[in-house]
C-alpha positions in Angstrom: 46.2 -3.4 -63.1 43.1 -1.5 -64.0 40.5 -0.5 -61.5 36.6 1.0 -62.0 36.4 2.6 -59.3 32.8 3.2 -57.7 33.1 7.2 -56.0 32.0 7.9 -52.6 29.3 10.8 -54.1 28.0 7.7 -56.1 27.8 5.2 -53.3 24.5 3.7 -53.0 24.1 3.5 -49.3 20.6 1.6 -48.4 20.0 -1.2 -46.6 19.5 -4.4 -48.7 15.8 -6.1 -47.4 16.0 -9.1 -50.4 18.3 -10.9 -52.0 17.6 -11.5 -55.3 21.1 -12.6 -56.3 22.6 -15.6 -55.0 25.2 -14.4 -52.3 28.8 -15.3 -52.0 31.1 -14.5 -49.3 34.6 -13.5 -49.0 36.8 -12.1 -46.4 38.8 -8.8 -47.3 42.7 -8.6 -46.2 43.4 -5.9 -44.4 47.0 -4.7 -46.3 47.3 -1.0 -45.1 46.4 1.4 -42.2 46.9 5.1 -42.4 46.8 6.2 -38.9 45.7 9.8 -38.7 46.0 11.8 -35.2 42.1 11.2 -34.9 40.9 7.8 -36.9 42.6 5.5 -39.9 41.6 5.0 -43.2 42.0 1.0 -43.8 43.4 -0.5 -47.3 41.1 -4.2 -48.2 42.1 -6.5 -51.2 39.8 -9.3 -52.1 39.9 -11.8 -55.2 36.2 -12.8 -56.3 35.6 -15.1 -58.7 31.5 -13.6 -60.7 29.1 -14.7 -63.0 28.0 -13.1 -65.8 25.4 -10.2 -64.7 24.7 -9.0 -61.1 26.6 -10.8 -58.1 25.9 -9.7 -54.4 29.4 -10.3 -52.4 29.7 -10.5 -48.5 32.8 -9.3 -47.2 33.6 -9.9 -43.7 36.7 -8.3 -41.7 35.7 -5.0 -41.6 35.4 -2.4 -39.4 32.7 -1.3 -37.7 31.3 2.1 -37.5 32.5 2.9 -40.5 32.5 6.4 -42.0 30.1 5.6 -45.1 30.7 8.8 -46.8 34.4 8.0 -47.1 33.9 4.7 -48.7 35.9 4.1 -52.4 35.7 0.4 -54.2 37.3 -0.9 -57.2 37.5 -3.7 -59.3 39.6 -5.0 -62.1 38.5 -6.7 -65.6 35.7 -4.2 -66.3 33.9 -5.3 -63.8 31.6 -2.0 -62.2 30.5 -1.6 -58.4 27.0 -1.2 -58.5 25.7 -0.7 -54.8 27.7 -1.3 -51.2 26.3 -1.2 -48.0 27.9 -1.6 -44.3 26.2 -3.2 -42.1 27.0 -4.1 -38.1 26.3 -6.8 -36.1 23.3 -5.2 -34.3 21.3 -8.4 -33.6 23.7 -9.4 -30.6 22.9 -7.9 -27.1 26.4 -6.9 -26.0 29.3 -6.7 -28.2 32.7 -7.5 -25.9 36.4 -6.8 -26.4 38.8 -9.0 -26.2 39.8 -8.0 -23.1 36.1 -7.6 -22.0 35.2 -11.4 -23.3 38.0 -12.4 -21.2 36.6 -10.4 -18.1 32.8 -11.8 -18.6 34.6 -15.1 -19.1 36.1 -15.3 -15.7 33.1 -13.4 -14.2 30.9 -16.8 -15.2 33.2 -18.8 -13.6 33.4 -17.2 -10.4 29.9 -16.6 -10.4 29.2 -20.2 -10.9 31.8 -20.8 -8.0 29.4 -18.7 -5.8 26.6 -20.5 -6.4 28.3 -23.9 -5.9 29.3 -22.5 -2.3 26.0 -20.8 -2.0 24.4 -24.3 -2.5 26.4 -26.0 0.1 25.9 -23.2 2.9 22.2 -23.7 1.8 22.6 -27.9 2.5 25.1 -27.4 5.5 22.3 -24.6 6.9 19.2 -27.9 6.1 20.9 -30.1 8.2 21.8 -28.0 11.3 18.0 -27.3 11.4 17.2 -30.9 11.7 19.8 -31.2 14.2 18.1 -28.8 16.0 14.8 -29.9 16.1 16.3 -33.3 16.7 18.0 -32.3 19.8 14.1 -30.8 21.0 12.6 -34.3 20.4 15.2 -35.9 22.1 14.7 -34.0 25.1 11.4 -34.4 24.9 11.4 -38.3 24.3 10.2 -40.7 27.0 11.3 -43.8 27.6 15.1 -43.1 27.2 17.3 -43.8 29.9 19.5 -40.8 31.2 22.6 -42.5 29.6 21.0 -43.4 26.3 19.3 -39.4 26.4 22.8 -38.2 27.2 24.9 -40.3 24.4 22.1 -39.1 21.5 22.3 -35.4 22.6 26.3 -35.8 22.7 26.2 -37.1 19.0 23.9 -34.6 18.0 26.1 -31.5 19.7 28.9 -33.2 17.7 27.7 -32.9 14.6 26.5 -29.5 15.1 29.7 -28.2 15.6 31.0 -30.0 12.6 28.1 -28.1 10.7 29.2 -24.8 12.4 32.8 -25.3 11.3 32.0 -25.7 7.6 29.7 -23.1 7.4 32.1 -20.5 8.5 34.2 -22.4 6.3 32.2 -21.7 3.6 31.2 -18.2 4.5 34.7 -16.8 4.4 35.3 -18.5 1.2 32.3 -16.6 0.0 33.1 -13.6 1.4 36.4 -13.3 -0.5 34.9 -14.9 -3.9 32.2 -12.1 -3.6 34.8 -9.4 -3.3 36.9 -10.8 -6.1 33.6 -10.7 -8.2 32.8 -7.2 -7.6 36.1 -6.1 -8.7 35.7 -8.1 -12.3 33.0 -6.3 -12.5 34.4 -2.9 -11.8 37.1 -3.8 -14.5 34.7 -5.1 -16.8 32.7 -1.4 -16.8 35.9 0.0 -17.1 36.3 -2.1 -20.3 33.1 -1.3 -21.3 34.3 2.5 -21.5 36.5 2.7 -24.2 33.7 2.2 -26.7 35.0 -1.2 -28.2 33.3 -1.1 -31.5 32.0 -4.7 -33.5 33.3 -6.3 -36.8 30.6 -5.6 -39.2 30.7 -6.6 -43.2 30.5 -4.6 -46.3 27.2 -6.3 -48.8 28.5 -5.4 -52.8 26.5 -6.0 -56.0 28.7 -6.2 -59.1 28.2 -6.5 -62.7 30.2 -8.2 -65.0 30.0 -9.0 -68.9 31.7 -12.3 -68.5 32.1 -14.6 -65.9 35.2 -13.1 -64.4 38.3 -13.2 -62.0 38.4 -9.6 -60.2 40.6 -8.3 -57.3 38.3 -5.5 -55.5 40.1 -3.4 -53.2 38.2 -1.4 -50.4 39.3 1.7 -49.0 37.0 3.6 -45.7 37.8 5.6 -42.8 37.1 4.4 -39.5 36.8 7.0 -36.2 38.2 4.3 -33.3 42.2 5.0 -34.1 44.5 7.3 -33.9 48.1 8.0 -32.8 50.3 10.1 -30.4 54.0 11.0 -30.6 56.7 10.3 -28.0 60.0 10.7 -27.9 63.2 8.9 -26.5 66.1 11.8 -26.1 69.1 10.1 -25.5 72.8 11.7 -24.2 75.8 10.0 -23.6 77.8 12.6 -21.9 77.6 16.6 -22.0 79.6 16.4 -25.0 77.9 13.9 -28.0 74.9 14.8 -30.3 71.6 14.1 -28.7 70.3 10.6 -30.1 66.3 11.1 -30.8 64.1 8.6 -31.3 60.7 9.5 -32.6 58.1 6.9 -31.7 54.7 6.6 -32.2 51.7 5.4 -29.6 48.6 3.7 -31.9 45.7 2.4 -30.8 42.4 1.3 -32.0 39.1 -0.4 -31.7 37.8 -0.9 -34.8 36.5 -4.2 -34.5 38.6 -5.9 -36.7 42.4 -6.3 -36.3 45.5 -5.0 -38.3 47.0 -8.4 -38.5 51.2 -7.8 -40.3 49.8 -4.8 -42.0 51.6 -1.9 -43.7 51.6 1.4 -41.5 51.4 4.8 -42.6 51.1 7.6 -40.0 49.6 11.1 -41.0 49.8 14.3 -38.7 46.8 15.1 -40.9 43.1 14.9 -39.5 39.9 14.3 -41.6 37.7 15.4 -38.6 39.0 18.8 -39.0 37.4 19.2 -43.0 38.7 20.1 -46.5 36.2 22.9 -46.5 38.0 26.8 -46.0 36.4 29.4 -44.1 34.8 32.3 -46.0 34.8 35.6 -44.5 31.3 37.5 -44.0 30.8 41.3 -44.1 31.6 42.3 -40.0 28.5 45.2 -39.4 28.2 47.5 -36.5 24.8 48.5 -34.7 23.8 50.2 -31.7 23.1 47.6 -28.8 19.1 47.4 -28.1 18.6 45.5 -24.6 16.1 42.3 -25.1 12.6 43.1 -23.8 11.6 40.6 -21.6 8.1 39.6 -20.6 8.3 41.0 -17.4 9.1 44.4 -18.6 6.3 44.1 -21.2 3.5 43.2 -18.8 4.9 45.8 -16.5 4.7 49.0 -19.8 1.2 47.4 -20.1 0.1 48.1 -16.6 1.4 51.5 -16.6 0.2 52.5 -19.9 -3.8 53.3 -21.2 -4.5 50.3 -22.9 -7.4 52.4 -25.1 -5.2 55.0 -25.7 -2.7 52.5 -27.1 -2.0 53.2 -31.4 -3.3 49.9 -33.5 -0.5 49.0 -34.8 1.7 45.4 -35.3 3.5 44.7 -32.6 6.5 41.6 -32.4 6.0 39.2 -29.8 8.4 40.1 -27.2 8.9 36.2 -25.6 9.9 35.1 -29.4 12.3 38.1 -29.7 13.7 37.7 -26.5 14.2 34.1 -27.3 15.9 34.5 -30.6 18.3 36.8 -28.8 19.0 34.7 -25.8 20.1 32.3 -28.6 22.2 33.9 -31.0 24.0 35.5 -27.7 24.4 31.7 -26.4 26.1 30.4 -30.1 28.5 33.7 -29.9 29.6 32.4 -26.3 30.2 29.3 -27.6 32.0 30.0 -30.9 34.1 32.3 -28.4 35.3 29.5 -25.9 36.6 26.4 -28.9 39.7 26.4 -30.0 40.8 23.9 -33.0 44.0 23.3 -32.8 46.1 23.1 -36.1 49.9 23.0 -34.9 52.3 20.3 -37.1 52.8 20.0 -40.7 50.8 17.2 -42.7 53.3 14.7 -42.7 53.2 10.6 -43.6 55.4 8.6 -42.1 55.4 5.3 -44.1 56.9 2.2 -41.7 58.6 -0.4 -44.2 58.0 -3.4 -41.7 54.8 -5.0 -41.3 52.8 -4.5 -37.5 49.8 -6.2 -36.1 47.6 -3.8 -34.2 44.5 -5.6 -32.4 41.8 -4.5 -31.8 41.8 -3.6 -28.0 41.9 0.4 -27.6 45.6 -0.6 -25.8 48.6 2.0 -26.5 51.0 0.2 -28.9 54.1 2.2 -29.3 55.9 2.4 -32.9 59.4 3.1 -33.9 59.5 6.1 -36.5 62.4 7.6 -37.1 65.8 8.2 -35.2 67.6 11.5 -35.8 71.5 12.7 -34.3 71.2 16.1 -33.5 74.2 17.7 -32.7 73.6 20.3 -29.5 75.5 22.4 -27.1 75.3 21.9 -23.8 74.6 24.3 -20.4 73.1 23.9 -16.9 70.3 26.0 -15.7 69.0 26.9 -12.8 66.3 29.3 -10.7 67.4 29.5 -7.0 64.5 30.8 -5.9 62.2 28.1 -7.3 64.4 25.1 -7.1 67.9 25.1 -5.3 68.6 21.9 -8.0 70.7 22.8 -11.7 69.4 21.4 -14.4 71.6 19.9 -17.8 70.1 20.9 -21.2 70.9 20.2 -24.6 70.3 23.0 -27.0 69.5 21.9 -30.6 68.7 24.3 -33.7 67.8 23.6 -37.4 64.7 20.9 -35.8 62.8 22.5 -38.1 63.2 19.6 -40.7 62.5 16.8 -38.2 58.2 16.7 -38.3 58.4 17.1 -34.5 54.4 17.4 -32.7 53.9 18.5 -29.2 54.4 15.1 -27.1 55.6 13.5 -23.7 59.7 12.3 -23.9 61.8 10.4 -21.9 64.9 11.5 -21.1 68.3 9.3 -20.8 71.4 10.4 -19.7 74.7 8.8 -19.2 72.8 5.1 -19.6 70.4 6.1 -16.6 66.5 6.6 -17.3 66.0 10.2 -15.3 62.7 11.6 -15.9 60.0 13.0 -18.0 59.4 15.9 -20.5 57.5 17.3 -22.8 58.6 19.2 -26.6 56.1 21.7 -27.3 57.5 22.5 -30.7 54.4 25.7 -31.0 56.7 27.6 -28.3 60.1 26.9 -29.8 61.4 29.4 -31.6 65.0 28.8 -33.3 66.9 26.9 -30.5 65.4 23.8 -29.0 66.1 23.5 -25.6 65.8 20.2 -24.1 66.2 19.4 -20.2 68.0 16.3 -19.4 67.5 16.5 -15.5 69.2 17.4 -12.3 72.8 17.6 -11.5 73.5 17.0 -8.1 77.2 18.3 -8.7 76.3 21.9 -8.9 75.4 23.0 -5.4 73.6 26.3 -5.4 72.3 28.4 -2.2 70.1 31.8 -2.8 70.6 33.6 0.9 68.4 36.9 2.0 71.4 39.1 3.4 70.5 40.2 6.6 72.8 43.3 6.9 71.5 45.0 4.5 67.8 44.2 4.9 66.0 47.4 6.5 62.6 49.1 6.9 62.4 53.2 7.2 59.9 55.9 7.1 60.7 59.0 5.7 58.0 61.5 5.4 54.6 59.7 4.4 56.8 56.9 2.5 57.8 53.6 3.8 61.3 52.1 2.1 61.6 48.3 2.4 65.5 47.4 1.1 65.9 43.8 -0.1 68.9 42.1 -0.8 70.6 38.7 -1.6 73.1 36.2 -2.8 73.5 33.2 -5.3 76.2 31.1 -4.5 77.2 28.1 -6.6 80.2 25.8 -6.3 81.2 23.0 -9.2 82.0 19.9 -7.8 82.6 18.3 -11.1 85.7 17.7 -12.7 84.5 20.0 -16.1 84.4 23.3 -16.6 80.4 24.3 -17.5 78.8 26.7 -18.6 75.5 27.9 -16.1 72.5 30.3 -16.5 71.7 31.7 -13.7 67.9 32.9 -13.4 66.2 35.5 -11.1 63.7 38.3 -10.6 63.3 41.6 -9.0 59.5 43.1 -8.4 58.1 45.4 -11.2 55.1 47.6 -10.1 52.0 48.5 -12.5 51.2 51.1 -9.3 52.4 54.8 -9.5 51.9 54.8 -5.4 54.6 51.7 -5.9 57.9 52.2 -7.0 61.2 50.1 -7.2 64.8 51.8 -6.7 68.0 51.4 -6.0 68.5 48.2 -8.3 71.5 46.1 -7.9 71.7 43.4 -11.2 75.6 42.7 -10.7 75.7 42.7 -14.2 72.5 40.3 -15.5 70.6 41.3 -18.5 68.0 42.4 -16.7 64.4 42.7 -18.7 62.7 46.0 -17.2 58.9 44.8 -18.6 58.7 41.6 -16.3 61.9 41.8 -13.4 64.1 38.7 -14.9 67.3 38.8 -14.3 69.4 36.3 -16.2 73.5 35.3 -15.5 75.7 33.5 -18.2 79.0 32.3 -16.3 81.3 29.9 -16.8 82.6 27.8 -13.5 85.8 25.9 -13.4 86.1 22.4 -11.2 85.7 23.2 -7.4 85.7 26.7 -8.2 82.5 28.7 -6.0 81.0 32.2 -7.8 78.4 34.7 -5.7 75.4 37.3 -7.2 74.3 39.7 -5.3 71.3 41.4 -6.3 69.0 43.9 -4.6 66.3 46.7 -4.7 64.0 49.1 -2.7 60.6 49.6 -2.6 58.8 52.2 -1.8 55.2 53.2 -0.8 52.3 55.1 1.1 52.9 54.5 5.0 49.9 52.9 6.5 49.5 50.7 3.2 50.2 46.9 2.6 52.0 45.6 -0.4 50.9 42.3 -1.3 53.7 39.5 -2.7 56.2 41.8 -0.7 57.5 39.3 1.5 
């Protein structure tokens, strides 16, 4: 099938004010949604039935705020795309969401239920006021006996407290319906947040030779989508592969929905710009302090303005100011980051997906992937007493992995949150798969050997502890043990007399790290210690 294709550096983008061609409408069928990390580009098809010469075509079901510049149209049988414009529905005076129409839906309903209650307090509030001035005239009346004064004023007091009843009635009802009102409208500003954007339509004029058939199909790119990888990391037991299930979170509000559409998620993003940076010379010059008015007006003062040389002098308020500026867009350039990590990858899903139109997270199945791993419990005493299981998985290189939240399953049971950071992984992925209860480790300050001297003008502060950990499970495993002596960047502060018990211990930063193996109700101690020593009469701080 043969396209013309109209360009986006040809597209005539203007506003049509006449209509000098009859207009025919037609709604476009959304087929295809590449969902970038920030925005989609959408894939139309349309059949139109023209006339010979210039037709002008409405197409309806598309997006709104549409990214003009990235607009590409073709049509089939010759026919050429002379002109397309977008247009949005900007005559309305508030555009909702689904979820927002449903909100301002039930907010006219309760607020006609308030002013149906409001109404009867209003009657109920009518009457007890006659009543009242009723009860005055009766009082006041002559010619009534005492029984026949007494029997109205009873009736009257009668009804009065019937009024009294509803009313509070009726008050507490409105109370409640008032409350219930206010919160709608909290959710309905909520709802107004998320910058729900409107349908609009796209207005073509084509030109055909011969009244024609065509198909047109539409391609733009539309800013309210995007997507987010999570991950489901699965272990049966400390032994089987890790099962990983890469899964995508998509939203959008583009106005329009993705009704049983293809899906094809990019880790690319056209925000970011096809352009490359180009490198400018890098020049050195002495630093000149701004003058500043102040300073000027001050030179002035002190100076002989007669004696002063004619010459052309800069204005020092616009030089300062040009200054100011190009110091503020340094600062600036300085302090943003643009983040590149991942590899431009599509993930094309086979099975079609309706996405509406709600800026709600709809999650995705992508890919799943058996990794095999080897397993080994972790833990850092003096941080958390608790060992941790982890799965350690290499060659992920291959798997398209971005940074992104995961929830981790083991043995059937749902145990927790992570997170994969894949632009801190280096060959071995490590993944935690949560606490083990099983392994029971203590870190203890020993006493005994614990001691504060002075000799001379020094002070030595000894330190020492123990690890103990027991395996109350019925496997042998495997542990990493993880702790840390002091290191000093101070000359005045120095650390001897280490005791490691054998870690590989990391001089630069004080880790110490343990790799032992622990068999079934077997218990294992480390004892580890230092001295540090410093000027008496001085404080060392994050000693204790």
């Amino acid at each position: 099938m043969r396209y013309t294709r109209l360009l986006p550096a040809a597209c005539v983008m203007v506003l049509i004010a006449t209509n000098a061609h009859a207009q025919t409408k037609q709604k476009l069928n959304i087929e295809q949604a590449t969902v970038f990390l920030s925005g989609a580009e959408l894939t139309s098809t349309a059949t139109v039935s023209l006339s010979k010469g210039e037709n002008e075509v409405i197409f309806s079901n598309v997006a709104g705020n549409v990214n003009s510049q990235s607009l590409n149209l073709g049509a089939t049988n010759g026919v050429v795309v002379e002109s397309a414009t977008f247009q949005n529905n900007y005559l309305a005076t508030e555009v909702f969401s689904p979820r927002a129409k449903e909100l301002k839906d039930s907010i006219d309903l309760v607020g006609d239920h308030v002013e149906e209650l409001s109404n009867k307090i209003a009657v109920i509030t009518e009457e007890m006021a006659i009543l009242k001035e009723n009860r005055k005239v009766s009082g006041n009346a002559n010619g009534l006996s005492v029984a026949e004064l007494t029997k109205m004023l009873d009736l009257i007091n009668a009804k009065m407290e019937g009024y009294l009843n509803q009313k509070d009635k009726l008050d507490k009802q409105l109370a409640k319906t008032d409350d219930y009102l206010a919160k709608l409208n909290s959710q309905l500003n909520e709802e107004k947040k998320k910058d729900y954007q409107p349908g609009g339509q796209l207005v073509v004029k084509f030109y055909a030779k011969e009244a024609t058939t065509a198909t047109v199909s539409v391609d733009y790119v539309v800013p309210g989508a995007g997507w987010s990888p999570t991950y489901d990391i699965v272990a049966d037991d400390a032994h089987s592969p890790i099962k990983l299930f890469y899964k995508a979170n998509i939203h959008q509000s583009s106005g329009v929905s993705w009704n049983n559409v293809r899906l094809s998620l990019s880790t690319g993003n056209p925000n970011e710009g096809a352009q490359a940076p180009v490198m400018n010379p890098w020049y050195l010059a002495f630093y000149t302090p701004p003058v500043t008015v102040m300073a000027y007006k001050k030179a002035l003062v002190q100076q002989d303005l007669a004696a002063m040389p004619s010459m052309e002098v800069s204005d020092p308020v616009t030089s300062a100011g040009v200054y100011q500026q190009q110091r503020g867009n340094t600062s600036i350039d300085n302090y943003v980051t643009v983040d590149n990590a991942g590899i431009n990858t599509n993930f094309d899903i086979d099975l079609p997906y309706t996405i509406p139109t709600d800026g709600q997270q709809h999650l995705v199945a992508i890919k799943k992937y058996e990794l095999p791993a080897s397993y080994r419990y972790y833990v850092v005493p003096k941080l958390d007493k608790d060992a941790f299981l982890q799965a350690q998985v290499t060659n992920w290189e291959d798997l398209n992995l971005l940074p992104g939240q995961s929830n981790i399953f083991y043995e059937g049971t749902y145990v927790g949150q992570g997170y994969i950071d894949v632009r801190n992984i280096k060959d071995t992925m490590t993944l935690s798969l949560g606490r083990d209860k099983k392994i029971v480790v203590k870190r203890d300050q020993d006493t005994k050997l614990r001691s504060t001297k002075t000799i001379g003008t020094n002070v030595r502060e000894a330190f020492a502890y123990t690890i103990s950990i027991r395996n109350t499970r019925k496997e042998n495993i495997t542990l990493v043990v993880q702790d840390q002596q002091p290191v000093s960047t101070n000359t005045d502060i120095t650390i001897e007399d280490r005791e490691t018990a054998g870690a590989e211990f990391d001089e630069k930063t004080g880790i110490m790290n343990w790799t032992i193996g622990v068999a079934p109700n077997e218990t294992k101690k480390l004892s580890f210690g230092y001295t540090v020593k410093y000027p008496k009469g001085k404080i060392v701080s994050g000693l204790k």
